[in-house]
C-alpha distance (Angstrom), angle and dihedral (degrees) to the residues before:
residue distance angle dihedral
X1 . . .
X2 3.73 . .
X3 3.55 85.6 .
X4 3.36 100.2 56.3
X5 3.87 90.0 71.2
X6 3.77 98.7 40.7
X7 3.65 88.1 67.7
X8 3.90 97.8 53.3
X9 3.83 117.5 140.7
X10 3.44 132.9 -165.8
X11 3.66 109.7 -106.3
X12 3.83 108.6 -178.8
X13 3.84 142.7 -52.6
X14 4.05 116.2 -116.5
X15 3.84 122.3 -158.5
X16 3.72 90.2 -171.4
X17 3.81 136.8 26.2
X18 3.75 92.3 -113.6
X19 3.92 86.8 62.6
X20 4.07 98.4 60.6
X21 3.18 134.7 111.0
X22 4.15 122.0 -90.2
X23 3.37 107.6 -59.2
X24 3.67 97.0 -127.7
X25 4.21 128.6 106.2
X26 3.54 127.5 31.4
X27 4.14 125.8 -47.5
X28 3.77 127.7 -162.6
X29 3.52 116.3 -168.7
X30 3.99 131.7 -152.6
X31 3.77 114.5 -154.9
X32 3.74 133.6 162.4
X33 3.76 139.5 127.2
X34 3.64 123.0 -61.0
X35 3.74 105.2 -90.6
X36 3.92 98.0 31.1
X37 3.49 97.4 104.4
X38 3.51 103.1 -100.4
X39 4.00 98.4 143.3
X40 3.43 94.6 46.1
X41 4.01 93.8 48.8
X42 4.25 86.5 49.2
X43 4.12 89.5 53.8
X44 3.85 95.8 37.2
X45 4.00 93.6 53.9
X46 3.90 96.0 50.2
X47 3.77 90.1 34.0
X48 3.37 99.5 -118.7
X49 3.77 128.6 137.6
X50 3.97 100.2 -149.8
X51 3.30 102.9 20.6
X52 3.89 99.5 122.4
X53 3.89 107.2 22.2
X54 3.79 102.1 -109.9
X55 3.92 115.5 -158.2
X56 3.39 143.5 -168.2
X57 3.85 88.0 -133.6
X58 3.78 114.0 72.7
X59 3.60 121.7 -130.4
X60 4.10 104.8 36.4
X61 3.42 95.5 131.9
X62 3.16 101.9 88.9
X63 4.14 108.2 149.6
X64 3.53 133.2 39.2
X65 3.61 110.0 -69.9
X66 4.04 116.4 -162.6
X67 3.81 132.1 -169.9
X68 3.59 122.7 -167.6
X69 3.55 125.4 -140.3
X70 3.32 107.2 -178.7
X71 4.11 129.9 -25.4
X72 4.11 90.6 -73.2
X73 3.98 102.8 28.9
X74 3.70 125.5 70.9
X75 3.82 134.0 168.8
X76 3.86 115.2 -151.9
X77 3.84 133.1 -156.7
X78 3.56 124.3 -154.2
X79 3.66 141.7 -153.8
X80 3.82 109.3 -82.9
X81 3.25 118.1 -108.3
X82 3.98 134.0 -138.0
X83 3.67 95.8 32.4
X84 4.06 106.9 134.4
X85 3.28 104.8 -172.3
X86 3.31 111.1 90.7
X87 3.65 128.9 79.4
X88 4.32 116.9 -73.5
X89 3.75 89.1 -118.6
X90 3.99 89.6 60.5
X91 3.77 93.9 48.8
X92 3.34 91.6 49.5
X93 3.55 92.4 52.2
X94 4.20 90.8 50.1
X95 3.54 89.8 55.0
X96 3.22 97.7 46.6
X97 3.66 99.2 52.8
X98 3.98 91.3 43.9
X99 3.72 89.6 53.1
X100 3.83 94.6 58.2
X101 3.85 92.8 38.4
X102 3.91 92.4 58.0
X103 3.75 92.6 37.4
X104 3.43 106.3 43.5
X105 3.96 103.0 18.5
X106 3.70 99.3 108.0
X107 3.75 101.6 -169.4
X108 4.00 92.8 52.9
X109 4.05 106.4 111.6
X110 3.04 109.2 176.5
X111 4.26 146.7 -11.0
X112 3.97 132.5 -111.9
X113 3.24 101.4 -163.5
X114 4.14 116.0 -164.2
X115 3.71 121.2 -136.3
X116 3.91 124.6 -179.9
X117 3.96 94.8 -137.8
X118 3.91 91.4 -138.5
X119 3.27 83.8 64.8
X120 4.08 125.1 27.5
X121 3.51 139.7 159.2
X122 3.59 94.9 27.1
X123 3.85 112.7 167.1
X124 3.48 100.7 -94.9
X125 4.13 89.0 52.8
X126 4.75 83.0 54.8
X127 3.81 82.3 54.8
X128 3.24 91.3 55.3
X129 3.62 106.2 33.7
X130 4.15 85.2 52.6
X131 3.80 87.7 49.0
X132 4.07 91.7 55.1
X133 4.07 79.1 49.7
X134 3.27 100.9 56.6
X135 3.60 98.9 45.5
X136 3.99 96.3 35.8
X137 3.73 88.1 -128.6
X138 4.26 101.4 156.0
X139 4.33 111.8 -112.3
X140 3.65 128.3 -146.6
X141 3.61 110.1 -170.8
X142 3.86 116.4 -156.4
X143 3.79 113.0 -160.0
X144 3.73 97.2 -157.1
X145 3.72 130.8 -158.4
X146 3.98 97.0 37.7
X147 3.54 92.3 158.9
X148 3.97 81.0 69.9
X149 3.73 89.2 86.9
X150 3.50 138.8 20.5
X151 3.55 123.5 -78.7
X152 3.86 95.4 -101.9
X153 4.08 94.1 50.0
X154 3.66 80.1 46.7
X155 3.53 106.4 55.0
X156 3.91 89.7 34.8
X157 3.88 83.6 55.6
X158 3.69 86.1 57.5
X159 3.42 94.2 53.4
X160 3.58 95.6 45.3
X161 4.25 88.0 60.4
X162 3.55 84.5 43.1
X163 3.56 92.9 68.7
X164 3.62 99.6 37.0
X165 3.80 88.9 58.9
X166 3.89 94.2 36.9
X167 4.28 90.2 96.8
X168 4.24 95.2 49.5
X169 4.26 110.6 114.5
X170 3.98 88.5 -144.2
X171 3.78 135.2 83.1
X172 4.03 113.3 -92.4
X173 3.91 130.9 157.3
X174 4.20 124.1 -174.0
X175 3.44 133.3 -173.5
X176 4.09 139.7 148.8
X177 3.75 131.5 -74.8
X178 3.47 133.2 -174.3
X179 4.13 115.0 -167.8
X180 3.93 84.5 -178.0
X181 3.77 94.0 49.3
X182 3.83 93.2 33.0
X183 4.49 83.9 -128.5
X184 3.41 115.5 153.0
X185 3.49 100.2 33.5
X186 3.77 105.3 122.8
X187 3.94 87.2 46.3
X188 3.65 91.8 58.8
X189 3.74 88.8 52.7
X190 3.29 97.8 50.0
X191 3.54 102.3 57.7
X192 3.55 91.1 38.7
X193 4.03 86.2 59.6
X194 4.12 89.0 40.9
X195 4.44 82.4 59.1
X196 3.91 100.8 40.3
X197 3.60 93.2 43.8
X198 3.72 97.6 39.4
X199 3.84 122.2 109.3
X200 3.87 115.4 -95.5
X201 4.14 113.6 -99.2
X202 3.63 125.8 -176.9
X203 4.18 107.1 -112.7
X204 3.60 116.3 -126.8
X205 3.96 118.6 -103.1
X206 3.77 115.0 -107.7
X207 3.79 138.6 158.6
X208 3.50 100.7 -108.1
X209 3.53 114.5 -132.4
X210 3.81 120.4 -122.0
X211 3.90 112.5 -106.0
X212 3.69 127.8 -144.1
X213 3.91 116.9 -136.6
């Protein structure tokens, strides 16, 4: 299905639920903090250079981007998260609209979450890893910018998430990506085909806990 993501489009940017697109299909969602690479991953999986804007300033992404794949298959971007400079009343704003987009958005299957390997598991990536828990939503995590560090710090990086995530009750998968070095690509796809093409299941009720952006 390689294909299917080469011929993403840009379908519209949303400041507030109400402004999406249909809620019908299947949604995958990218989120991450500002500087983790997030962009970069979104433009390097559909082969596309400008894709999602990338900039030198974190925290641009402000609104809900979407992409559509094909009439039933989107891939979402959302505000980054962690940025603090910005003004209170814009943060709260963020959060606000990502809290009603993964609690209410019923098309959304599942969460790629973007980690600079230097530096993972930051609080902002718990709050959304125990978000993903409580509403049994599936999580990819990306740790971008492999080609960072050598292969061994790499792959003992890995390892090292591995075993912080070994203890969660809900279904997550990791693995290395390189934008730069364009590794990791064909893993991306594949669970991204595994999701879209997987049979429909009713998520699990939890109170969603409140995330900080």
């Amino acid at each position: 299905m390689n294909s299917l993501y080469y011929q993403a489009k840009f379908l519209l940017s949303a400041p507030e639920l109400k402004s999406t697109p249909v809620d019908t299909g299947r949604e995958v969602a990218f989120a991450g903090r500002s500087n983790a690479g997030k962009s970069s991953a979104l433009n390097t999986l559909t082969n596309q250079k400008a894709l999602a804007r990338i900039s030198k300033t974190p925290g641009r992404t402000q609104l809900l981007n979407f992409f559509t794949l094909n009439e039933q298959h989107r891939l979402v971007d959302l505000p980054g998260y962690g940025y603090a400079k910005v003004p209170v009343a814009v943060k709260k704003k963020w959060q606000l609209l990502m809290e009603e987009y993964l609690s209410d958005r019923r098309s959304l299957y599942g969460i790629i979450l973007v980690m600079d390997i230097r530096h993972p598991l930051t609080e902002f990536d718990w709050q959304m890893i125990t978000w993903c828990n409580y509403s049994n939503k599936p999580l990819h995590i990306l740790l971008t910018k492999a080609d960072k560090l050598n292969h061994g710090a790499a792959k003992n990086t890995l390892l090292a998430v591995q075993r912080e995530l070994k203890d969660l009750d809900m279904p997550v998968s990791l693995q290395l990506f390189s934008a730069l070095k364009k590794n990791g690509v064909d893993e991306i796809h594949q669970r991204l085909d595994d999701w879209f093409q997987a049979p429909d299941n009713e998520a699990s009720k939890g109170i969603s806990p409140e995330i900080e952006i």
